[in-house]
Structure formats: C-alpha cells, structure tokens
C-alpha positions in Angstrom: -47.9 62.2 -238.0 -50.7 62.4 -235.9 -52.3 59.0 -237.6 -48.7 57.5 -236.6 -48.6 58.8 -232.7 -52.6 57.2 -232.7 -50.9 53.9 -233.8 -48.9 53.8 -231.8 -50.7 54.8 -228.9 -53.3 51.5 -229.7 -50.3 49.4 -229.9 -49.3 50.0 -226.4 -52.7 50.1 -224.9 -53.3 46.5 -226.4 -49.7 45.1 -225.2 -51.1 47.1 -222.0 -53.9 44.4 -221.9 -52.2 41.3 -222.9 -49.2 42.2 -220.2 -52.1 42.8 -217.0 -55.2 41.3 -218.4 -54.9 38.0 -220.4 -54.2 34.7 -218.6 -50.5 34.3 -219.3 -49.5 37.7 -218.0 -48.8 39.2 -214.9 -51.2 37.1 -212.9 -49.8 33.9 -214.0 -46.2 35.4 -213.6 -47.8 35.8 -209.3 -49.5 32.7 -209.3 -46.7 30.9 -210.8 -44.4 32.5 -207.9 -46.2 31.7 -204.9 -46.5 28.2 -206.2 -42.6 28.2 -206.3 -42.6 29.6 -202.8 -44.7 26.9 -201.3 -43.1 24.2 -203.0 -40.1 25.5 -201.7 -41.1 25.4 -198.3 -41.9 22.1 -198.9 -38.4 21.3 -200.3 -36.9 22.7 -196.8 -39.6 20.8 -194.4 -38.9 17.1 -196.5 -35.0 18.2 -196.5 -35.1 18.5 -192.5 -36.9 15.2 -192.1 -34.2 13.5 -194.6 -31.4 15.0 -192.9 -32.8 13.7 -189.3 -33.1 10.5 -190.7 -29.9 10.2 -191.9 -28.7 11.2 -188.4 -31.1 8.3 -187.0 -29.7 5.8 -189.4 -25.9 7.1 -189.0 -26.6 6.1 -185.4 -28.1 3.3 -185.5 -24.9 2.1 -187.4 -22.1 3.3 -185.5 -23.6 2.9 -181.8 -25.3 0.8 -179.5 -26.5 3.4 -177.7 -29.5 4.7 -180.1 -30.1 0.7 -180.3 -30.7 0.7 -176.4 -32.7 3.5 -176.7 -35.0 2.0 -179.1 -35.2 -1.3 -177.7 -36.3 0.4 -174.2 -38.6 3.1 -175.2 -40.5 0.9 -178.0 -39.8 -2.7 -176.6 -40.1 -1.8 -173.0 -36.4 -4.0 -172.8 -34.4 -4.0 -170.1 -30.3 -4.8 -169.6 -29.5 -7.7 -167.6 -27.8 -6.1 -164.6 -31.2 -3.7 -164.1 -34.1 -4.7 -162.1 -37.6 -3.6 -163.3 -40.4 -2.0 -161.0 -43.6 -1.1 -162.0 -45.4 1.7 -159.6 -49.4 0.8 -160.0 -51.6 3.9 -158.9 -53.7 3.6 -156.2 -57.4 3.8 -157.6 -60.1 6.4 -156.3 -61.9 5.1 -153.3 -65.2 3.0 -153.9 -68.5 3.8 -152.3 -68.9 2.4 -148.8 -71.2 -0.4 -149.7 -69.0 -2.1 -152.0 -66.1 -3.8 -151.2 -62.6 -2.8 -152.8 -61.6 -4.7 -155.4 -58.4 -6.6 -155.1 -55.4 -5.2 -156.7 -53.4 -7.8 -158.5 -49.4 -7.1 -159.5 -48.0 -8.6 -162.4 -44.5 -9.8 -161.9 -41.9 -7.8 -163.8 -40.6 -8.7 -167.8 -37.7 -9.5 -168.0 -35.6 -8.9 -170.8 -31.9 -8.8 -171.3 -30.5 -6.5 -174.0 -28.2 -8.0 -176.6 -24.7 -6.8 -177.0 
C-alpha cells in the first residue's frame, strides 16, 4: 500500500511539472491569452476606423455637403456666389538701415463649386 500511495504521489508531482513547467503549460496557456487580448484591441481600433469610413463614404454618396467640405478644406474651392480674402500678416519690423521690403498681394483663386 505504501509502494502504491509513493506512485501515486510521483505521478502527480510529474503532471505537477509538465502542467507549470514545460513550454505548453500554463505559461503558454498566459502568453497565448494576452496575445488574444491585444489582437483584440486591435480588432476594436481597425473596426472603428472601418466603421468611420463607411460613414465618410455613406456621405459622400447621399450629400453634397461632405463634397463641399472636401473640396474647400483640401482644394481650397470656393462657391460662386462667395468672395475670397486672404488676410497676409504683417511681418516683424526690419532694422533701421534697411529698407522694408515691399509686400506684394496675390489676387484671389477663384473657383466655383460644381453642383
């Protein structure tokens, strides 16, 4: 009986080590889980972006107003009916003994908008 308990005993102590010690046990059970958990972070971040760019696009095809949007933020475009100004700071005043340059103004782009 007491050969049988001693078994016994060495059985469990070596399922002991393969379960906490070997490289498929409980440290690959961990690593395997935090890999999950960042790839699922991941998941929820690209899902976001897809769902705001499905938004964009949703827009783009039902409205003209996202369209105008675009076309004045990235085109610099203006509607036909608007006038365009263009406010040029004044620069930092030169030493005495040169003269000021001369400022020149560009005359304004215009653009119509196509609706």
């Amino acid at each position: 009986m007491k050969w049988l308990l001693a078994v016994l005993a060495l059985v469990l102590l070596l399922l002991q080590y393969r379960m906490f010690l070997s490289n498929d046990g409980i440290r690959e059970v961990l690593r395997l889980q935090s890999a999950v958990a960042a790839q699922q972070s991941e998941n929820d971040r690209l899902a976001e972006r897809n769902r705001q760019l499905a938004a964009e696009v949703h827009d783009l095809k039902q409205g003209y107003a996202a369209l105008e949007e675009r076309a004045r933020s990235e085109l610099g475009m203006i509607a036909g009916n608007e006038s365009f100004y263009q406010v040029v700071p004044q620069r930092a005043a030169a030493p005495a003994a040169e003269p000021l340059p001369e400022v020149s103004v560009q005359a304004p782009r215009r653009t119509a908008l196509a609706r």
